[in-house]
VMD Tcl script that draws the C-alpha trace (Angstrom):
set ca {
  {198.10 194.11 -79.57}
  {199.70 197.49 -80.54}
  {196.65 199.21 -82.01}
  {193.95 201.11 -80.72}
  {190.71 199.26 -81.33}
  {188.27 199.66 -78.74}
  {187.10 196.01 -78.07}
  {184.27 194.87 -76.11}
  {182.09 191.75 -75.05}
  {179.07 191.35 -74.51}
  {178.81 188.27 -72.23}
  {174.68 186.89 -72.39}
  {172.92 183.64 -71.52}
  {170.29 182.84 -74.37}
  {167.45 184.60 -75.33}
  {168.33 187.83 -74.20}
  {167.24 189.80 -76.67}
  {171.11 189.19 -77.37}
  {170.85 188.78 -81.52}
  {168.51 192.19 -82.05}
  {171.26 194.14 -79.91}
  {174.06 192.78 -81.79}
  {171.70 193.91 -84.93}
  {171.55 197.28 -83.53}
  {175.40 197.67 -82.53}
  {176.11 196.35 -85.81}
  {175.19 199.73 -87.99}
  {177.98 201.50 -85.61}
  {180.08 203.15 -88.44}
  {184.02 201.18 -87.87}
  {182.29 198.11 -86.04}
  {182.98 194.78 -86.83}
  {180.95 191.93 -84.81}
  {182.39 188.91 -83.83}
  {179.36 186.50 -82.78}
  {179.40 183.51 -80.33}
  {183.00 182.10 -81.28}
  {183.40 180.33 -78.36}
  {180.42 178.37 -79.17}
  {181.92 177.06 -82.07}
  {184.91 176.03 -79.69}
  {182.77 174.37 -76.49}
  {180.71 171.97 -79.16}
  {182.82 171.53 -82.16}
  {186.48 172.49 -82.04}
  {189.41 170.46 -81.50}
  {188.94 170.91 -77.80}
  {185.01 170.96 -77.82}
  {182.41 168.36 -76.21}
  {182.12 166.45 -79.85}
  {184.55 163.64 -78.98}
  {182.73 163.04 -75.57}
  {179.01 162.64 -77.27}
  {177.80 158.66 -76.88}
  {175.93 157.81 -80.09}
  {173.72 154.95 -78.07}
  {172.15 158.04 -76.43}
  {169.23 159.69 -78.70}
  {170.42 163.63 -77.82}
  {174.06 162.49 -77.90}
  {173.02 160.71 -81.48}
  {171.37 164.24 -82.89}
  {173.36 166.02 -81.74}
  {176.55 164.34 -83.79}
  {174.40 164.43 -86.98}
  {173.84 167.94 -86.70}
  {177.51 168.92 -86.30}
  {178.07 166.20 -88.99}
  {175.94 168.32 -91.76}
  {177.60 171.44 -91.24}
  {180.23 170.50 -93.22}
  {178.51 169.11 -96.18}
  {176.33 172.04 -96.34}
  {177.43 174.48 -99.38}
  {175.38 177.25 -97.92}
  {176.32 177.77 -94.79}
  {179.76 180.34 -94.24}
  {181.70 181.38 -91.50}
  {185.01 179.90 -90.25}
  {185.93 176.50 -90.10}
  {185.66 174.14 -86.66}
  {188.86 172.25 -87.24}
  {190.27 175.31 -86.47}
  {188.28 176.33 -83.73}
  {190.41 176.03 -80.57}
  {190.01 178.57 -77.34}
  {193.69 179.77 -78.13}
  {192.85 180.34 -81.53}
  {189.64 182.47 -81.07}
  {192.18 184.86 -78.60}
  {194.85 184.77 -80.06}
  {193.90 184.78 -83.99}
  {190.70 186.55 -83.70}
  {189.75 188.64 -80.58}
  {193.05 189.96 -80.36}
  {194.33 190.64 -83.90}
  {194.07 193.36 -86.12}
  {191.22 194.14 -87.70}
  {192.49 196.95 -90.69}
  {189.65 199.38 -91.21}
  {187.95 198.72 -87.90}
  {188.07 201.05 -84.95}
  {185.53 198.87 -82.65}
  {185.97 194.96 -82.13}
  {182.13 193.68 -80.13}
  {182.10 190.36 -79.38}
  {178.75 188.44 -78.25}
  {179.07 185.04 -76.82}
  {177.15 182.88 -73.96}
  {179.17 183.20 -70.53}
  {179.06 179.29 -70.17}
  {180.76 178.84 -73.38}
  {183.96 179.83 -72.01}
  {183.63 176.71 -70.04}
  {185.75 178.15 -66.88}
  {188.80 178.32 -69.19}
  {189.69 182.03 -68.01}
  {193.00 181.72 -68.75}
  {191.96 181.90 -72.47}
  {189.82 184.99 -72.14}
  {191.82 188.47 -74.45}
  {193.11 191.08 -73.18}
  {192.44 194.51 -73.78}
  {188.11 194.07 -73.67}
  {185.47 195.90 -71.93}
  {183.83 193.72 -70.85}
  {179.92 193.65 -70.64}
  {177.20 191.19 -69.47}
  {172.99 190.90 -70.86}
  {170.57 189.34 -68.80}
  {166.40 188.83 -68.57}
  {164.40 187.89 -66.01}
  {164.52 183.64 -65.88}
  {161.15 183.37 -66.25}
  {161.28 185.02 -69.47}
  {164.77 183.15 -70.97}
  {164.14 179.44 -69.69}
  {160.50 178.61 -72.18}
  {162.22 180.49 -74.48}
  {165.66 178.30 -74.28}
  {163.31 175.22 -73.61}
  {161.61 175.93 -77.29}
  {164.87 176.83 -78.92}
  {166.55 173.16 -77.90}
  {163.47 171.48 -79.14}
  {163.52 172.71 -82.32}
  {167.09 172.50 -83.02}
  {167.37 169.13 -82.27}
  {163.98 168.15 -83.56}
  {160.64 166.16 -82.24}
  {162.51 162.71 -82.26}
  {164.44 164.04 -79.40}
  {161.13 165.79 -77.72}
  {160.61 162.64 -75.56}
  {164.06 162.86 -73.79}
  {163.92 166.79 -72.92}
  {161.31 166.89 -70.34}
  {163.67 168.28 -67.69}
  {165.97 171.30 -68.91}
  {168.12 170.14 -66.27}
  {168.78 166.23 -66.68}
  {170.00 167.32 -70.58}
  {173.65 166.72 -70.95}
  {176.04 169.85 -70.03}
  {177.11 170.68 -73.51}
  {173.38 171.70 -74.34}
  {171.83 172.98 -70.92}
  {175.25 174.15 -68.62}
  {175.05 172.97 -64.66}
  {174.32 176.28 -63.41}
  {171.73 177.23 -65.93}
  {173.80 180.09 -67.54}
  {173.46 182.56 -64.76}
  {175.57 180.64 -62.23}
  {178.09 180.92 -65.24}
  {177.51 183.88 -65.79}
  {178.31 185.50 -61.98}
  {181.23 183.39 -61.86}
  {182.90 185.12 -65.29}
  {181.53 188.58 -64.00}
  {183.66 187.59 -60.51}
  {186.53 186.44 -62.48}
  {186.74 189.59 -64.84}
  {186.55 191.93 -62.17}
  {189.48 190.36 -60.15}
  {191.75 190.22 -63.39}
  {190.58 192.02 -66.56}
  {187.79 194.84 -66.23}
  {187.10 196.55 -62.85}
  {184.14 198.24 -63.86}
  {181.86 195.50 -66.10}
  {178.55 197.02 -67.19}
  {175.89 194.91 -66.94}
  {172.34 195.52 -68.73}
  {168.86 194.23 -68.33}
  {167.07 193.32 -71.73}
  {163.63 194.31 -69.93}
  {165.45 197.61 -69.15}
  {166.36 197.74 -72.92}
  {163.30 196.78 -74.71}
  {161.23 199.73 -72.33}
  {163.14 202.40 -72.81}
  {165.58 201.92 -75.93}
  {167.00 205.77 -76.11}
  {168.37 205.87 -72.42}
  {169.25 202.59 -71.69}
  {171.12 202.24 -75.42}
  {173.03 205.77 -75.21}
  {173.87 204.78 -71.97}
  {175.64 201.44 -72.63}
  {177.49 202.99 -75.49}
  {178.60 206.40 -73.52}
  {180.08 203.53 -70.55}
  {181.68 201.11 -73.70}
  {183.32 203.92 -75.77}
  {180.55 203.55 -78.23}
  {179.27 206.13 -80.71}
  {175.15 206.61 -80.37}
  {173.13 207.67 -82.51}
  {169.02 207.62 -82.36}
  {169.66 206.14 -85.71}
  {170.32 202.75 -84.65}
  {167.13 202.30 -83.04}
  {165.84 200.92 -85.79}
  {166.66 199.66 -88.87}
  {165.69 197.86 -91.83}
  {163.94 193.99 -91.63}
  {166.02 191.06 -93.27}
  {169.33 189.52 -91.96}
  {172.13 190.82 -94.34}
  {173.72 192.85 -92.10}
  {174.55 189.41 -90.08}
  {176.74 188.71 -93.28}
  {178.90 191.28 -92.33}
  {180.09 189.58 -88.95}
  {182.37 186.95 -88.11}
  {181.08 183.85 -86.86}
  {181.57 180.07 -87.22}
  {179.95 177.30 -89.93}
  {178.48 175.21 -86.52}
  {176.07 178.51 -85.78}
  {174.83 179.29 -89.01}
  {174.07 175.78 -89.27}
  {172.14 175.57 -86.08}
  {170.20 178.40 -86.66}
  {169.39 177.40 -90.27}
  {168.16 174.22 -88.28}
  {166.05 175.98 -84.99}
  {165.54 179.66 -86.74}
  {166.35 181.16 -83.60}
  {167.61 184.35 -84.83}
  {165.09 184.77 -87.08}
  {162.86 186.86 -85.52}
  {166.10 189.28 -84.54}
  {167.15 189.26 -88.06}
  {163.22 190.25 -89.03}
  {163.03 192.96 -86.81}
  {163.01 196.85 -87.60}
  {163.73 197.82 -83.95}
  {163.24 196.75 -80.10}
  {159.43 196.04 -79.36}
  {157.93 196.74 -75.65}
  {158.44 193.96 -73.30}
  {155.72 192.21 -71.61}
  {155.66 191.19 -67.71}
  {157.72 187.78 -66.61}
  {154.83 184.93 -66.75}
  {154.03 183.66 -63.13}
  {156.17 181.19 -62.35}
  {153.89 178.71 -61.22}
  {152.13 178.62 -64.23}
  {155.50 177.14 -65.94}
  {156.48 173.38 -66.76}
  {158.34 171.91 -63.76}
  {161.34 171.85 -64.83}
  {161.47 175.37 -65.75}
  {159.89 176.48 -62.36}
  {163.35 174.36 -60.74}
  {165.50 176.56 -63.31}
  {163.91 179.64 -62.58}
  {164.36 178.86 -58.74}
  {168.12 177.97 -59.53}
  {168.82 181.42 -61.15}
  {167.11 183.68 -59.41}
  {169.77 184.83 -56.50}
  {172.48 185.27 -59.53}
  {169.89 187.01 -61.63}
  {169.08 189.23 -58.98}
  {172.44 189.80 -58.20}
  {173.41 190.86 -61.11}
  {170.09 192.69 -62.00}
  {170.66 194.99 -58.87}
  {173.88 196.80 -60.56}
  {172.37 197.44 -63.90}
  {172.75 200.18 -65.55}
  {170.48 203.08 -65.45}
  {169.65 205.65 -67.81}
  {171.90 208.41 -68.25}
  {169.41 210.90 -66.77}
  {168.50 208.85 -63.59}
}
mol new
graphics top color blue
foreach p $ca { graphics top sphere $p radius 0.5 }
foreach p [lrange $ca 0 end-1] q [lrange $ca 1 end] { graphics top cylinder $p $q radius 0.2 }
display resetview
């Protein structure tokens, strides 16, 4: 790379609040999103989980038709997942030229990287979103379910017993610590990290001051903006997302919004299925971990 885009991740585990920020960021005058690539890469791509799926199993079985009727469906646009490998999304995406652009952001789930460090860009900021468990795992829980559909309701009782290309082993924060340990050591010695909660109560400070550390432009203008999803037409992303969220609708109510809503208190944990009480439990030292270096406000 010989030009001198500012590029930055955002590294998240779902429902963050990830898909409103990226919303937000978007309307950044010179930005162009790139969102969830490797995702396209970990289920679909050449290199992806696709060939491993057994068709005798019901999720395994679902799962195959789903990435089957991506490509038959004439609505859905983004790039192809023949094409799709990890090399590719570095080497022919995140670190080409973008003409026109002065700021590359790239969102994507830490666990889609799939340990494969060695395939991470250079030249990134890098940045990582996270929410209290308690908040992300019914959330993730709902979003699975209605993705894959109620046929498949009976075999997703435990988040954790569903296969690793749809729930990761370390329930996305493990993941997530271990890029933010990786990055550190080799790419980015000063990785922001930012608390959705943090975010969603106090938009102003906790915005400005993400973009001041990432080399951002603020403005109180992009606080909010206008409901509907056509700015998401505007980034790059693969055919295999559009076509899951056409299917589960889980950036819908991003894409609907008009600007970051007040957040409500974590639900007590006991009062949550089993399966996400042993999730929560799972995450909470990385969680807390990383929630002790947020980022603060620029006037604290």
């Amino acid at each position: 790379m010989s030009d001198n885009m500012n590029r930055v991740f955002l590294w998240c585990v779902p429902r963050t609040v990830s898909t409103a920020f990226l919303k937000c960021i978007s309307f950044v005058e010179g930005l162009q999103v790139v969102n969830e690539p490797y995702q396209c890469a970990f289920h679909a791509g050449p290199e992806g989980k696709r060939s491993k799926l057994n068709l005798s199993d019901p999720v395994d079985k679902r799962t195959a038709e789903v990435l089957d009727n991506v490509s038959v469906d004439e609505e859905v646009r983004g790039f192809d997942d023949k094409i799709c490998t990890y090399g590719w999304i570095r080497d022919e995406l995140l670190e080409a030229s973008h003409p026109d652009k002065k700021i590359l952001f790239c969102k994507d789930m830490a666990f889609y990287i799939d340990a494969k460090y060695h395939m991470l860009p250079k030249g990134f900021r890098h940045s990582f979103l996270i929410r209290h468990p308690a908040k992300v795992f019914p959330s993730w829980r709902k979003m699975l379910l209605k993705t894959l559909g109620e046929p498949c309701a009976k075999y997703m009782d435990n988040l954790q017993e569903l296969p690793e290309y749809l729930f990761p082993p370390g329930c996305g924060f493990k993941e997530q610590c271990d890029l933010l340990e990786y990055v550190e050591r080799h790419l980015d010695k000063e990785p922001i990290i930012l608390d959705a909660d943090d975010l969603l109560a106090d938009p102003p400070g906790i915005l400005s001051a993400y973009c001041h550390k990432m080399g951002i432009p603020y403005s109180p203008d992009l606080l909010s903006w206008e409901a509907g999803g056509a700015i998401a037409d505007t980034w790059i992303t693969s055919k295999v997302i559009a076509f899951a969220n056409k299917l589960g609708g889980f950036y819908d109510d991003a894409l609907q919004s008009v600007g970051f809503w007040s957040p409500e208190p974590p639900p007590v944990i006991q009062s949550l299925p089993v399966d996400v009480q042993a999730c929560v439990e799972a995450s909470m030292e990385y969680y807390e971990k990383l929630h002790s270096r947020r980022i603060k406000p620029l006037s604290q």
